[in-house]
C-alpha atoms as an extended CHARMM CRD file, in Angstrom:
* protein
*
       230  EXT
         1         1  UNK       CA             75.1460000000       28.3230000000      -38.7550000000  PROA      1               0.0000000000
         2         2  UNK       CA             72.6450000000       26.8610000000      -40.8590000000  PROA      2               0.0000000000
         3         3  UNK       CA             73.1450000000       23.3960000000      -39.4540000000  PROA      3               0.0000000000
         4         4  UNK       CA             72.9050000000       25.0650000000      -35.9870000000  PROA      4               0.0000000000
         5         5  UNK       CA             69.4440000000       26.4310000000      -37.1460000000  PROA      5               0.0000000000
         6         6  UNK       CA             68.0960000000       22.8050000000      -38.8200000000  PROA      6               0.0000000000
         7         7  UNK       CA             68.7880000000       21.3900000000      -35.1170000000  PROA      7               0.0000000000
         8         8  UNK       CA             67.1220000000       23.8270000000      -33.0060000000  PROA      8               0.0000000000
         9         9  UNK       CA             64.1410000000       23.8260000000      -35.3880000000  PROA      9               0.0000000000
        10        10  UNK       CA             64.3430000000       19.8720000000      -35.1400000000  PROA      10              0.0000000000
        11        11  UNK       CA             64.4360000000       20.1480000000      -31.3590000000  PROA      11              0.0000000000
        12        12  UNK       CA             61.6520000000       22.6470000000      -31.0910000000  PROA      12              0.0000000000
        13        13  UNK       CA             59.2050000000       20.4220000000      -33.0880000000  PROA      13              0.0000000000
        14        14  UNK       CA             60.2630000000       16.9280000000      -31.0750000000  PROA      14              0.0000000000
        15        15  UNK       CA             59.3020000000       19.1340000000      -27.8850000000  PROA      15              0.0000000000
        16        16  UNK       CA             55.7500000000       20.0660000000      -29.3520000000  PROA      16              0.0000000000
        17        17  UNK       CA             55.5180000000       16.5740000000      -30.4310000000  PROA      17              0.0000000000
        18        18  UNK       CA             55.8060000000       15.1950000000      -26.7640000000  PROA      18              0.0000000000
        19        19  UNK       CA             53.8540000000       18.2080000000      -25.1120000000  PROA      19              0.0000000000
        20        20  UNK       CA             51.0090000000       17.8720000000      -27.6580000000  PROA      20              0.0000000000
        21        21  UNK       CA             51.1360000000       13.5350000000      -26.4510000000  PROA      21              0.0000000000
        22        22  UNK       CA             51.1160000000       14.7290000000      -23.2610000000  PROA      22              0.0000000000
        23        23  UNK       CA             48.1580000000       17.3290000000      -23.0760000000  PROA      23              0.0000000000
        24        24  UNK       CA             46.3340000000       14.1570000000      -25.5280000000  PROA      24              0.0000000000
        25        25  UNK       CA             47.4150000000       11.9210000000      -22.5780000000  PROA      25              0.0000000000
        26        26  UNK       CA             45.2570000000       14.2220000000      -20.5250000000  PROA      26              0.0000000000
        27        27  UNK       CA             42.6740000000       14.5210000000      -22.0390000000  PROA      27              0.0000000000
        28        28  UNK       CA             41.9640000000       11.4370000000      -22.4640000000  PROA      28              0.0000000000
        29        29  UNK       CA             41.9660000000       10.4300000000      -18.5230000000  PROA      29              0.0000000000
        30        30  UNK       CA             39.5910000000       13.4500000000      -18.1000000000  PROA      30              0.0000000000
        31        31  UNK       CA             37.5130000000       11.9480000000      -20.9250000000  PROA      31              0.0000000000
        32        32  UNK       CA             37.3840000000        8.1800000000      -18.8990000000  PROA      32              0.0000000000
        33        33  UNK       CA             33.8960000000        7.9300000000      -18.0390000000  PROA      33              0.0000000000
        34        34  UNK       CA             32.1860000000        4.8480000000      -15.6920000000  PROA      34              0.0000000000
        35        35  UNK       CA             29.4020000000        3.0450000000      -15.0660000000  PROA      35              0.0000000000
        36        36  UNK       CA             28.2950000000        2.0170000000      -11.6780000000  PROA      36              0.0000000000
        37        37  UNK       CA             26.4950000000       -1.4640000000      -11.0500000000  PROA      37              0.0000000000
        38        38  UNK       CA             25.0730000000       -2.5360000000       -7.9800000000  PROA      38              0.0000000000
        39        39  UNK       CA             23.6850000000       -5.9320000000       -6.9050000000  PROA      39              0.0000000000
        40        40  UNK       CA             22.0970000000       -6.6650000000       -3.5160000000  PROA      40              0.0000000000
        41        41  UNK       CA             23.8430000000       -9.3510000000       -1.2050000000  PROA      41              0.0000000000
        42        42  UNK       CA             21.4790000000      -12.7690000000       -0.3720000000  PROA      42              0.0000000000
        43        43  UNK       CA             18.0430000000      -12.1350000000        1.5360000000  PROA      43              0.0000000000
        44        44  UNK       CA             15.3610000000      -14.1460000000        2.4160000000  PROA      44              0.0000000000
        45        45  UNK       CA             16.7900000000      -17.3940000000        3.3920000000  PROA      45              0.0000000000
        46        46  UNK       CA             19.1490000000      -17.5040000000        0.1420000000  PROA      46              0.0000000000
        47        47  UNK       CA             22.6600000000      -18.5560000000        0.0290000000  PROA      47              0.0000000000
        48        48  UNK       CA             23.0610000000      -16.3540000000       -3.2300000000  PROA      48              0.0000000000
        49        49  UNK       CA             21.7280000000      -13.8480000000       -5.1730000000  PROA      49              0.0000000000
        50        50  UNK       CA             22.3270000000      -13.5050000000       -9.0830000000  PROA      50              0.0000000000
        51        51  UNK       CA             21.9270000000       -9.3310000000       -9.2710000000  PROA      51              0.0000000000
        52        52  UNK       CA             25.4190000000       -9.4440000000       -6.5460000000  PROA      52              0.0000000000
        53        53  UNK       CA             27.5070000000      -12.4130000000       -8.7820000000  PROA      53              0.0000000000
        54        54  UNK       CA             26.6870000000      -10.1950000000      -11.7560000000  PROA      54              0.0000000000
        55        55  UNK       CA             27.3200000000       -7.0150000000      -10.3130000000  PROA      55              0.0000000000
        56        56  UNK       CA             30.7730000000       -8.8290000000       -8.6260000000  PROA      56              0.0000000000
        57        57  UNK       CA             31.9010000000      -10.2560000000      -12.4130000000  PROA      57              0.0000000000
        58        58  UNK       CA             30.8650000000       -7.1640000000      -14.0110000000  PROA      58              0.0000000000
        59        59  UNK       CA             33.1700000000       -5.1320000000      -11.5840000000  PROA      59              0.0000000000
        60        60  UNK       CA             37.0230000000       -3.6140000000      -13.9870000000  PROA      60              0.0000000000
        61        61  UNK       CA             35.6710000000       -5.0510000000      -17.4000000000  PROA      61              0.0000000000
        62        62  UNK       CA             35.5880000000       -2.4480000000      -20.0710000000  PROA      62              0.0000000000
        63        63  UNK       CA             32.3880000000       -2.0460000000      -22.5770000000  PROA      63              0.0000000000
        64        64  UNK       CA             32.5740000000        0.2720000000      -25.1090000000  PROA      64              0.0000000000
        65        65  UNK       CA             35.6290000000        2.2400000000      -23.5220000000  PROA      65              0.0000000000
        66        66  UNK       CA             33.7140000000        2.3210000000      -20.4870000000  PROA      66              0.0000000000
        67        67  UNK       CA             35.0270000000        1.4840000000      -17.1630000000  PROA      67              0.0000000000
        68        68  UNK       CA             32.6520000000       -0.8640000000      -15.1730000000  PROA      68              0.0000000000
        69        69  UNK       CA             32.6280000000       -0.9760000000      -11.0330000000  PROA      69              0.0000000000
        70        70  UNK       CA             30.4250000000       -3.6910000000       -9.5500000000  PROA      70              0.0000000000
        71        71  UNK       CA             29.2320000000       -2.8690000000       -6.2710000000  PROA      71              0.0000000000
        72        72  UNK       CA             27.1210000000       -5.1880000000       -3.2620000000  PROA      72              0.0000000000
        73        73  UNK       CA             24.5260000000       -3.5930000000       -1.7210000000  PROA      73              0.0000000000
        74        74  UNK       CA             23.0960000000       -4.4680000000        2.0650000000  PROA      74              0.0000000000
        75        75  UNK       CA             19.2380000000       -5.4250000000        1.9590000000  PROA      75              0.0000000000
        76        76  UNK       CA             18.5400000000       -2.7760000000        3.7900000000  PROA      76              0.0000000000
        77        77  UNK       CA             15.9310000000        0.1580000000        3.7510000000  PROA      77              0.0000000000
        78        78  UNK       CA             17.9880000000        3.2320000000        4.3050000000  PROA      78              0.0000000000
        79        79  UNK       CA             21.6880000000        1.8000000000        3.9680000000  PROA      79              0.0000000000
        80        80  UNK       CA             20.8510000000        0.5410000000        0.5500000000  PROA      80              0.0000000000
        81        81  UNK       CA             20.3460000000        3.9930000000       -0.4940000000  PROA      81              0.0000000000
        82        82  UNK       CA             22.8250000000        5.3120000000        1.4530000000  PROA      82              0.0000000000
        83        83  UNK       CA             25.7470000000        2.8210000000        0.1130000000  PROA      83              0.0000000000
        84        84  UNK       CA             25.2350000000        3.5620000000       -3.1140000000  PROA      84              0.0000000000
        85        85  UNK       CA             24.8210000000        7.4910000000       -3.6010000000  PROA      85              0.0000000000
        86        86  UNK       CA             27.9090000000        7.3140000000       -1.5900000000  PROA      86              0.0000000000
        87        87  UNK       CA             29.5270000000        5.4430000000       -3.8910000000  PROA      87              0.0000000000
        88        88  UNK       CA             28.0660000000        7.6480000000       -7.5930000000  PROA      88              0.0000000000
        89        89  UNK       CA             29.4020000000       10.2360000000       -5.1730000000  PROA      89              0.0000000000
        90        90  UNK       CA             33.0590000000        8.7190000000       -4.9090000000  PROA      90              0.0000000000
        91        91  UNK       CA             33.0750000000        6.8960000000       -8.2970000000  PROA      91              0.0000000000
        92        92  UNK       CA             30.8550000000        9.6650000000      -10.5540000000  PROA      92              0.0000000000
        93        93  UNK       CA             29.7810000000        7.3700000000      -13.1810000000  PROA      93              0.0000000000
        94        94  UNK       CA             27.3610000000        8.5770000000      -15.8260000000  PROA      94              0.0000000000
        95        95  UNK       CA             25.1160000000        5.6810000000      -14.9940000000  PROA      95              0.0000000000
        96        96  UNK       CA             24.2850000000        3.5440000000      -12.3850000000  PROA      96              0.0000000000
        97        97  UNK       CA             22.3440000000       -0.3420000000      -12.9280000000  PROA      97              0.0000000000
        98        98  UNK       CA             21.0380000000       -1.2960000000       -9.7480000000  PROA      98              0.0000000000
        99        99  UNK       CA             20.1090000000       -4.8900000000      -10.4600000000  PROA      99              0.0000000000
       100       100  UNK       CA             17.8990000000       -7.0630000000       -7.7340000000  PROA      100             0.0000000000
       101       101  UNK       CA             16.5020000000      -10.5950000000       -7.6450000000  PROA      101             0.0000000000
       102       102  UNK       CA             12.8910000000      -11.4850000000       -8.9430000000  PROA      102             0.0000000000
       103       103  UNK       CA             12.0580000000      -14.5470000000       -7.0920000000  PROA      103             0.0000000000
       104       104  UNK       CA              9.4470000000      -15.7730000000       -9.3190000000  PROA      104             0.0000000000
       105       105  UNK       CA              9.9960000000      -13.9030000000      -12.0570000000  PROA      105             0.0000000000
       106       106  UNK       CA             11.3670000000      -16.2110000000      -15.5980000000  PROA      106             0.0000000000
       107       107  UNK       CA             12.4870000000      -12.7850000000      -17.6070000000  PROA      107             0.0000000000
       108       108  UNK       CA             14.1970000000      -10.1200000000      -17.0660000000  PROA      108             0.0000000000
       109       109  UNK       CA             12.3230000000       -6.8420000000      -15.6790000000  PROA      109             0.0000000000
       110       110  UNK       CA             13.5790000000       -3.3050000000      -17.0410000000  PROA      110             0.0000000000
       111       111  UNK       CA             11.6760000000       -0.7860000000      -14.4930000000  PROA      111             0.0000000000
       112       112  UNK       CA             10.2620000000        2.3090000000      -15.0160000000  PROA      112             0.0000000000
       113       113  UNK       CA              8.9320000000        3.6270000000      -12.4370000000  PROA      113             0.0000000000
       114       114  UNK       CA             10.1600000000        4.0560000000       -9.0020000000  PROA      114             0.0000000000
       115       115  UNK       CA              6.8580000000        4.6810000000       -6.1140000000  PROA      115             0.0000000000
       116       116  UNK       CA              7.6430000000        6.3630000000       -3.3680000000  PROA      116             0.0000000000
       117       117  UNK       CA              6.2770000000        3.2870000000       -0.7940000000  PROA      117             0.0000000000
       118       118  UNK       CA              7.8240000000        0.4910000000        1.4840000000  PROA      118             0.0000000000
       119       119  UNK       CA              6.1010000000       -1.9850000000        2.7380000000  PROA      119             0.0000000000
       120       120  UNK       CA              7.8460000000       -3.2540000000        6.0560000000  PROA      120             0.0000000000
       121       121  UNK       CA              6.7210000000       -6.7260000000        8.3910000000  PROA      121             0.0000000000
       122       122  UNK       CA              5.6530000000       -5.2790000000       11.2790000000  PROA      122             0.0000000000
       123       123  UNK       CA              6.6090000000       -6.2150000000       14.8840000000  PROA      123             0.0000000000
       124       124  UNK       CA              4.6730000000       -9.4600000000       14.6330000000  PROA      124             0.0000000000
       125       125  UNK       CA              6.5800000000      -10.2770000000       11.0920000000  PROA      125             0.0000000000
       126       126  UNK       CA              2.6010000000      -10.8020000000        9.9380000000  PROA      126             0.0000000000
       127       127  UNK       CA              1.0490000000       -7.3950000000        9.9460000000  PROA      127             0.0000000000
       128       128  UNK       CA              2.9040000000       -5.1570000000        7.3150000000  PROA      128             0.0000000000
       129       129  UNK       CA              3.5720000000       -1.1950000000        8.1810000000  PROA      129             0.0000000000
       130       130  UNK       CA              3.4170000000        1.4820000000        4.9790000000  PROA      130             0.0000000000
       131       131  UNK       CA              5.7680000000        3.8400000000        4.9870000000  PROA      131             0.0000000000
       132       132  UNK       CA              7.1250000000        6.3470000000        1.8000000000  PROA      132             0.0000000000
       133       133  UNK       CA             10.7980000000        6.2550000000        1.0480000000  PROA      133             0.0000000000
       134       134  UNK       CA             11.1850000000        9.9920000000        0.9310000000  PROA      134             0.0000000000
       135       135  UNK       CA              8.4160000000       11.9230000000        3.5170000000  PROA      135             0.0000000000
       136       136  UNK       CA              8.7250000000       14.8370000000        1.3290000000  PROA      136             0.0000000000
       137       137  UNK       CA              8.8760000000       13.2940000000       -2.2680000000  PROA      137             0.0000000000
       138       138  UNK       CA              6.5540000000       12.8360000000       -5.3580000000  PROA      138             0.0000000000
       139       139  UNK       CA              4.2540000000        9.6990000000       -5.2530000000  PROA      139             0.0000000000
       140       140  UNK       CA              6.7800000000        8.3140000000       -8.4450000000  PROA      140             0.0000000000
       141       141  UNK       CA              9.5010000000        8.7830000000      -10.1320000000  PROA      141             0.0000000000
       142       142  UNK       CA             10.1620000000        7.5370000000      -13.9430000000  PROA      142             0.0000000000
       143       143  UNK       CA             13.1560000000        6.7660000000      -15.4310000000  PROA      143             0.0000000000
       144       144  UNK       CA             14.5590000000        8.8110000000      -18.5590000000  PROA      144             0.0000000000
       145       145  UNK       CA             15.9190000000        5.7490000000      -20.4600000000  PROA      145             0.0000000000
       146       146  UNK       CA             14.3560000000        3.9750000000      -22.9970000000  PROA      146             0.0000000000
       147       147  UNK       CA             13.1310000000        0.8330000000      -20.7230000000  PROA      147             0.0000000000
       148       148  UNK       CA             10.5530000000       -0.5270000000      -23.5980000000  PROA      148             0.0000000000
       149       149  UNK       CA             13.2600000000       -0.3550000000      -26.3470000000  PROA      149             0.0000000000
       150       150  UNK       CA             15.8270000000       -2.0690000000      -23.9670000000  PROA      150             0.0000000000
       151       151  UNK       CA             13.5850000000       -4.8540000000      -23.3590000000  PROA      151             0.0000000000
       152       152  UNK       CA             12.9050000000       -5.4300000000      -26.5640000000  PROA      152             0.0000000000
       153       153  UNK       CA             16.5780000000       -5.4320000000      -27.8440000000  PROA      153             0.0000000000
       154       154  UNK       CA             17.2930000000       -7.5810000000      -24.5400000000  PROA      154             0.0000000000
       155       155  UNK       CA             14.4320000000      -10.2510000000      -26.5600000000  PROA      155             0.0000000000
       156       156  UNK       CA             15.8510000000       -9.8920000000      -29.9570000000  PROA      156             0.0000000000
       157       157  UNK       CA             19.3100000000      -11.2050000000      -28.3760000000  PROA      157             0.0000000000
       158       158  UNK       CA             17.6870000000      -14.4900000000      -27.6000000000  PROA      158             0.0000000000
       159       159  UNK       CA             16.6220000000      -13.8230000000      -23.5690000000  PROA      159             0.0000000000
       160       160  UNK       CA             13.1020000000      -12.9980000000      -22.4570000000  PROA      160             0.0000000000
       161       161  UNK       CA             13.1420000000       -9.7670000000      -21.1730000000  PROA      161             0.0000000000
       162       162  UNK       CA             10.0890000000       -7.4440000000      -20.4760000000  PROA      162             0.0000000000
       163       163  UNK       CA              9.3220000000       -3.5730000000      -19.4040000000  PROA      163             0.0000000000
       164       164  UNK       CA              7.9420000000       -3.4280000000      -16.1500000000  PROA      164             0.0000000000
       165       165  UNK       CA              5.6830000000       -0.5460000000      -14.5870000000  PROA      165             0.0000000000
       166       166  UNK       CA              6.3670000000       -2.3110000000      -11.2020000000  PROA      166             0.0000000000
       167       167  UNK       CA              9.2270000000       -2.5990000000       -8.7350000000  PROA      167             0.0000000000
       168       168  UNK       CA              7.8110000000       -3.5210000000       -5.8520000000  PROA      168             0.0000000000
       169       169  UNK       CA              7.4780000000       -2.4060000000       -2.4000000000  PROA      169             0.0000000000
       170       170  UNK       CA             10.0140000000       -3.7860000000       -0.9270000000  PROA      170             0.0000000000
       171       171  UNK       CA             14.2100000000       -2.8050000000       -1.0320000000  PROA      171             0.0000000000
       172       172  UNK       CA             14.3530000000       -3.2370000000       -4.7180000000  PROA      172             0.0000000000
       173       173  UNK       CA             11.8510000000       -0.2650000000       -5.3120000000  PROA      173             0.0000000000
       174       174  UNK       CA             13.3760000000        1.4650000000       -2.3450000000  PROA      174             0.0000000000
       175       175  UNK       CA             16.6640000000        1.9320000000       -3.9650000000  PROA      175             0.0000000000
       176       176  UNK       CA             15.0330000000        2.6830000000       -7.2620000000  PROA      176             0.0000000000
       177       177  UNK       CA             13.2040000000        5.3320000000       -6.2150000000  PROA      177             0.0000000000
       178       178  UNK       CA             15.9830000000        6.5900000000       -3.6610000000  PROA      178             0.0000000000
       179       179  UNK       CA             18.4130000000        7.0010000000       -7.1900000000  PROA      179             0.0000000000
       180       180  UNK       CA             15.5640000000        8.3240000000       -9.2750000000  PROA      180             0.0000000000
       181       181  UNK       CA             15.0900000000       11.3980000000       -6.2080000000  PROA      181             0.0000000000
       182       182  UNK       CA             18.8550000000       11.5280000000       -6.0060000000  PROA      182             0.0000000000
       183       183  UNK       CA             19.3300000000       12.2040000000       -9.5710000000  PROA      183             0.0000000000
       184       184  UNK       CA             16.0300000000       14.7160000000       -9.2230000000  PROA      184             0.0000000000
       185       185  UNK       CA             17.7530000000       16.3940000000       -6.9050000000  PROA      185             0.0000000000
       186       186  UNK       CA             21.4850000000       16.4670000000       -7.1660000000  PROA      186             0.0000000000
       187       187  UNK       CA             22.6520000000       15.0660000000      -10.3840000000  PROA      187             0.0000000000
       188       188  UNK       CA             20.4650000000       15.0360000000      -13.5500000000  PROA      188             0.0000000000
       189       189  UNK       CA             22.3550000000       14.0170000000      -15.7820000000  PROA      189             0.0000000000
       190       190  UNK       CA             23.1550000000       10.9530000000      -14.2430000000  PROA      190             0.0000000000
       191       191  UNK       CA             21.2510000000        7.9100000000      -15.9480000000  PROA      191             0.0000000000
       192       192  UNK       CA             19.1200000000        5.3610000000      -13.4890000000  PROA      192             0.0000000000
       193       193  UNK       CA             18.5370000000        2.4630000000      -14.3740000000  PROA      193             0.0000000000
       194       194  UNK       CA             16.8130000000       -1.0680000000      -12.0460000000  PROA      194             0.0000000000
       195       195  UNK       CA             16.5880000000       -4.4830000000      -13.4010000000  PROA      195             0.0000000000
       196       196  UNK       CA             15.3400000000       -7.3490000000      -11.9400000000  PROA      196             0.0000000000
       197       197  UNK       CA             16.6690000000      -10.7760000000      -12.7810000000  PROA      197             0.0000000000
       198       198  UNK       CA             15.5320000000      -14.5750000000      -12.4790000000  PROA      198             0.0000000000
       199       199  UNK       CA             16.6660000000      -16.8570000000      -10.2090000000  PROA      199             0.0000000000
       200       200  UNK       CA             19.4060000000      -18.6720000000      -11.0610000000  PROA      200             0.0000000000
       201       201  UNK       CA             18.8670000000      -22.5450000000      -12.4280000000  PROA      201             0.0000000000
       202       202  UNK       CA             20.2010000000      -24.1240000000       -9.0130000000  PROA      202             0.0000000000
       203       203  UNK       CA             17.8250000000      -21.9640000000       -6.6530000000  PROA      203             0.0000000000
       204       204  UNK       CA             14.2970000000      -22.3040000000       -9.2640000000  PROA      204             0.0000000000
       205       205  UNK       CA             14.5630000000      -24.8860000000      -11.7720000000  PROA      205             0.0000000000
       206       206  UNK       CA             11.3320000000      -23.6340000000      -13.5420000000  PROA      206             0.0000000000
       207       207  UNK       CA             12.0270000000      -20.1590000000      -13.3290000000  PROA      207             0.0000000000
       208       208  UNK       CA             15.9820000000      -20.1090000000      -13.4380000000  PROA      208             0.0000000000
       209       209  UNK       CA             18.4230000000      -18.2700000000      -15.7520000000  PROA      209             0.0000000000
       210       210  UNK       CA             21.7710000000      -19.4390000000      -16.2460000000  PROA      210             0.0000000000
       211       211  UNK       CA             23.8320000000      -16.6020000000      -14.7490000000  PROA      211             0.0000000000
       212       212  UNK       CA             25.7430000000      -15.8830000000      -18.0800000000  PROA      212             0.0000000000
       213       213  UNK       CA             22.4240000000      -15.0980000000      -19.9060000000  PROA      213             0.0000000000
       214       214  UNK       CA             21.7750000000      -12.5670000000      -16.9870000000  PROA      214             0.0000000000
       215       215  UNK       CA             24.9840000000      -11.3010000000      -17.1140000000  PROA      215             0.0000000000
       216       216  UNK       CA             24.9220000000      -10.8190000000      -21.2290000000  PROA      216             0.0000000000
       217       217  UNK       CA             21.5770000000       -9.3390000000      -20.3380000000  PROA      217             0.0000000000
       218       218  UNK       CA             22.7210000000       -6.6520000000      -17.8590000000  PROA      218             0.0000000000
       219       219  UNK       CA             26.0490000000       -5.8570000000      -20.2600000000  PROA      219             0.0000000000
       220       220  UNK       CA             23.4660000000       -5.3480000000      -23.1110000000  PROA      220             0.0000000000
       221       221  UNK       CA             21.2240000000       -2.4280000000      -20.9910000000  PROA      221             0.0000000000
       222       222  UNK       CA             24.4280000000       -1.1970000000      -20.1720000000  PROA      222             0.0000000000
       223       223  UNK       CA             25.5840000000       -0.9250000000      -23.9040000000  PROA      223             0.0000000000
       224       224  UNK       CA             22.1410000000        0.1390000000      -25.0340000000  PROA      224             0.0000000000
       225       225  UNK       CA             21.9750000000        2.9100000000      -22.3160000000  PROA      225             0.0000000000
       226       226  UNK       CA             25.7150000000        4.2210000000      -23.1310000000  PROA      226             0.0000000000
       227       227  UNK       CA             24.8130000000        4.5890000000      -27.4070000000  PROA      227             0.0000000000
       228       228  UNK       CA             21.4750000000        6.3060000000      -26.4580000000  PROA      228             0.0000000000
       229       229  UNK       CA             23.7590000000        8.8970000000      -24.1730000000  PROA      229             0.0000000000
       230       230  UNK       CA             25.7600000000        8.9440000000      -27.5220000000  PROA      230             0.0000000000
């Protein structure tokens, strides 16, 4: 009898055991959290652009426990934005890096504000046509991370970096601002982040970056953003 009762406590605790790994197991896959970067295809007359090759090589690494999807984005005005709320729909990360190309810029650009403009060639590809980006939305948006503290960190690892007040009128700022009214409106805790990176070496000898420091650049916002959320 008493050996009877040794084995069915024995049993009873191996069971709890595997239910309580289990339930952990769980838990843990709810916990899984991503990060979504973007980088927009070639324009202007380029065979590549750096912000897609990161966003591509960035795309199933891990950093800090975080999952990582890289995603291309058309140069385009309204399927930019389109593409990629779709995707922070699908994917629900609890950030998103949208990273675009600086032509002549030699450092990397952390934005902060998003302006509700676009400035579009007009029929004659010489006169340019204003438009806003949202008819019904705020003249700017700004960005709740800590852009001047990332830039600076970005400089202390050994690659000029700068905060920028500026993004443009073109599909860069577009897609800024698109996020920054898309997180306004439908998901505010989601963090929103743009940088803008160099060419690389190949297309601006002056100006270039080697796409690794780029790269390292763009996986050190995205640390920096994920212990601030911490």
């Amino acid at each position: 009898m008493r050996k009877h009762v040794i084995v069915t406590v024995f049993v009873f605790l191996l069971s709890t055991v595997a239910l309580s790994s289990l339930c952990y197991g769980t838990d843990e896959l709810n916990l899984s959290a991503t990060v979504l970067v973007t980088g927009f295809e070639p324009f202007n007359g380029y065979n590549v652009n750096p912000a897609q090759l990161i966003a591509e090589s960035l795309n199933g690494q891990m950093i800090n426990n975080v999952s990582i999807v890289g995603l291309s984005v058309p140069v385009e005005w309204n399927e930019s934005i389109s593409v990629v709320t779709q995707a922070v729909e699908d994917v629900k990360p609890i950030a998103v890096i949208s990273i675009g190309l600086a032509p002549s810029s030699w450092f990397i650009r952390v934005e902060k504000i998003g302006l509700n403009i676009r400035c579009m060639p007009g029929d004659n590809g010489k006169r340019y046509v204003f438009s806003k980006v949202e008819p019904d939305g705020p003249p700017l948006l700004v960005t709740d991370i800590p852009t001047h503290y990332i830039a600076k960190e970005i400089r202390k690892s050994g690659i000029p970096a700068r905060q920028s007040f500026f993004a443009g009128t073109y599909i860069c700022n577009n897609l800024f601002y698109g996020l920054l009214k898309y997180k306004q409106d439908s998901n505010p805790d989601l963090k929103v982040c743009f940088v803008h990176v160099s060419p690389l070496k190949s297309m601006d000898l002056k100006n270039g970056m080697s796409l690794e420091e780029m790269t390292k650049a763009v996986k050190l916002v995205i640390t920096l953003i994920l212990e601030e959320m911490n």
